[in-house]
C-alpha positions in Angstrom: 0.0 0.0 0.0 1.5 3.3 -0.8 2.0 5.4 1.9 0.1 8.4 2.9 2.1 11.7 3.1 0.6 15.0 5.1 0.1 16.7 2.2 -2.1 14.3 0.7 -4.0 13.9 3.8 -4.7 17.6 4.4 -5.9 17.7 1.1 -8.2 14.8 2.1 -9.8 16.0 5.0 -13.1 17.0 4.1 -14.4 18.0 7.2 -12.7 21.1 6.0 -13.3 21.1 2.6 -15.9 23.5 0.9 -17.5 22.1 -2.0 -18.1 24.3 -4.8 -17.0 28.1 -5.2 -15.0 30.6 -7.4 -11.4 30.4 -7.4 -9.7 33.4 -8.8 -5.9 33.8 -9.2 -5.3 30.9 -7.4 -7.1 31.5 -4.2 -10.6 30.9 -3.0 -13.4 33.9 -3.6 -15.4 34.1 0.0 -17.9 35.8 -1.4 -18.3 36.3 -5.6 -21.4 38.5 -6.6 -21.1 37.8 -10.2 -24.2 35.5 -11.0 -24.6 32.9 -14.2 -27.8 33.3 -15.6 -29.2 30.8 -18.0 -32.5 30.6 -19.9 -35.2 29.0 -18.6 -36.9 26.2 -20.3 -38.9 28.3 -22.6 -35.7 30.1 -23.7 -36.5 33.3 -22.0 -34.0 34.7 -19.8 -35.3 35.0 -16.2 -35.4 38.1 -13.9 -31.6 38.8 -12.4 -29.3 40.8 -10.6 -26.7 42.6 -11.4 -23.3 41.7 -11.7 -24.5 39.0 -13.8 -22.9 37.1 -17.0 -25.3 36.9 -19.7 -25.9 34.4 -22.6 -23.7 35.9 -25.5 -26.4 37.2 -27.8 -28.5 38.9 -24.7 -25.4 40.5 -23.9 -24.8 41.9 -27.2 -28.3 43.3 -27.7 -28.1 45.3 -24.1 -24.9 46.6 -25.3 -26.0 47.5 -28.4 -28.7 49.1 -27.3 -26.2 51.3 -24.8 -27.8 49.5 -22.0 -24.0 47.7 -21.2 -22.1 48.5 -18.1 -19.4 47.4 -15.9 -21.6 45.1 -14.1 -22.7 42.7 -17.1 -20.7 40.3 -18.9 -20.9 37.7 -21.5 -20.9 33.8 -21.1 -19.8 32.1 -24.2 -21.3 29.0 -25.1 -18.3 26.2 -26.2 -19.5 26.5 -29.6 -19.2 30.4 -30.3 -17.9 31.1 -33.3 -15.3 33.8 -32.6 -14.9 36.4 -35.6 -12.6 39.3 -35.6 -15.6 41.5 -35.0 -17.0 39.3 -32.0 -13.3 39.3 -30.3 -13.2 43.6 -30.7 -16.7 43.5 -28.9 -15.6 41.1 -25.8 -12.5 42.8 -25.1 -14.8 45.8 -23.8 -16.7 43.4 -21.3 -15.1 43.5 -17.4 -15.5 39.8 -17.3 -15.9 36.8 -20.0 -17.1 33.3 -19.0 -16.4 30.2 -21.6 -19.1 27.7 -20.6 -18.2 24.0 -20.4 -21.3 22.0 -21.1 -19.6 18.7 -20.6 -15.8 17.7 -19.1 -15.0 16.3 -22.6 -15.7 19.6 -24.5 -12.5 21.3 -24.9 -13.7 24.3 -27.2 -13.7 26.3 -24.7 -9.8 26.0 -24.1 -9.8 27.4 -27.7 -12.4 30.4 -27.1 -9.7 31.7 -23.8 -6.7 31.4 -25.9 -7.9 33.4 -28.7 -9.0 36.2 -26.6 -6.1 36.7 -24.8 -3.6 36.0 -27.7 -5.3 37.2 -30.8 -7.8 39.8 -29.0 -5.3 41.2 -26.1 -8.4 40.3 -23.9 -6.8 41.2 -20.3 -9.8 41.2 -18.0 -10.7 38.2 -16.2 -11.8 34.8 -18.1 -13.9 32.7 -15.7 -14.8 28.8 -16.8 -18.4 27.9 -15.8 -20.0 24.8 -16.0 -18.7 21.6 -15.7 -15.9 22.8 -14.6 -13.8 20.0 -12.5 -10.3 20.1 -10.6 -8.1 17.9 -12.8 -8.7 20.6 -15.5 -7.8 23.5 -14.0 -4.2 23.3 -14.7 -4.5 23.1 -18.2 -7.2 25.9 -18.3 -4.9 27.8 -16.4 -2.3 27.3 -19.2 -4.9 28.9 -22.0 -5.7 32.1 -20.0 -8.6 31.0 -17.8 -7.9 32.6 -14.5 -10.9 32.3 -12.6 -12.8 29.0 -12.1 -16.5 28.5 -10.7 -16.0 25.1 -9.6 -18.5 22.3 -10.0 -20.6 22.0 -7.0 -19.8 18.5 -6.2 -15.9 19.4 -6.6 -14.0 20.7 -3.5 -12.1 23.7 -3.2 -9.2 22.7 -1.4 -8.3 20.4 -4.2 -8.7 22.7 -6.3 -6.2 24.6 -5.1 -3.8 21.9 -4.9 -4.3 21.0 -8.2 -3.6 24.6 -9.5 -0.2 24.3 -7.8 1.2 21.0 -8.4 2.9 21.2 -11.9 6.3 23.7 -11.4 7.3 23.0 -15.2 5.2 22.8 -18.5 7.1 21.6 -21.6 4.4 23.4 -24.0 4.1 27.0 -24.6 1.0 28.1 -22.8 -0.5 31.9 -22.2 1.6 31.1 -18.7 5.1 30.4 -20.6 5.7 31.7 -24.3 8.6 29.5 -25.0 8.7 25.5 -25.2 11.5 24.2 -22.2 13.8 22.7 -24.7 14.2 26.7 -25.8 14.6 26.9 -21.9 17.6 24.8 -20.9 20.1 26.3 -22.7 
């Protein structure tokens, strides 16, 4: 049996462990006011509050209309198609969310590396959905930088698992140059 070291079980004991949450730059959010709001089964979009992150399209009208402000932002759905004109628009909102419908949709890794490499997006990129620790690294790795966990996923492990990789051997938004380039 292997043996059991103090790290592993302090990240074990869940006594202590809050399920659930918004990590943001690597620590835990006590309190996030930013709400996702989805539409209801008729596909209207329900009363909300604000700060809220909006379905793409809903977002677009209310900025179009000059109803925007600092307090709304857009969710993007994994399969958003994301034109020049689209990335110009989103670099205005104060927050972006890439929605993961599923843990084996990996679109959305694609939608947060384009915005920050291609659209200069520098505001915070959030992952909603199913969104579950042994992914955070690599989301990490394409710009994501904030993470509304899963509720059945628990926070302390999160936060392990966002610290547990010291090297990376690709090029990432986190390391422009390969390691090979690195050694030397």
């Amino acid at each position: 049996m292997p043996e059991v070291t103090a790290e592993m079980t302090s990240a074990r004991e869940l006594t202590d462990q809050r399920q659930g949450g918004v990590i943001r730059q690597n620590q835990l959010v006590p309190e996030d006011a930013w709400q996702v709001v989805r539409l209801d089964e008729d596909g209207n979009l329900p009363s909300y509050q604000q700060p809220a992150l909006l379905p793409l399209a809903h977002w677009q009208a209310l900025v179009d209309a000059g109803e925007g402000s600092d307090q709304l932002g857009p969710w993007l759905a994994s399969d958003t198609e994301l034109t020049p004109e689209l990335g110009e628009a989103l670099a205005t909102a104060p927050l972006l969310a890439v929605d993961f419908p599923n843990f084996n949709d990996g679109r959305g890794y694609t939608l947060a590396r384009l915005m920050r490499e291609r659209y200069g997006f520098q505001g915070e990129i959030r992952a909603i959905g199913d969104v579950l620790v042994d992914q955070l690294h690599y989301m990490s790795r394409c710009g994501i930088d904030a993470f509304q966990l899963r509720s059945d996923q628990y926070v302390e492990d999160a936060l392990y698992a966002l610290s547990i990789f010291s090297v990376s051997y690709q090029t990432g938004i986190d390391q422009t140059s390969p390691l090979f380039s690195r050694r030397w």
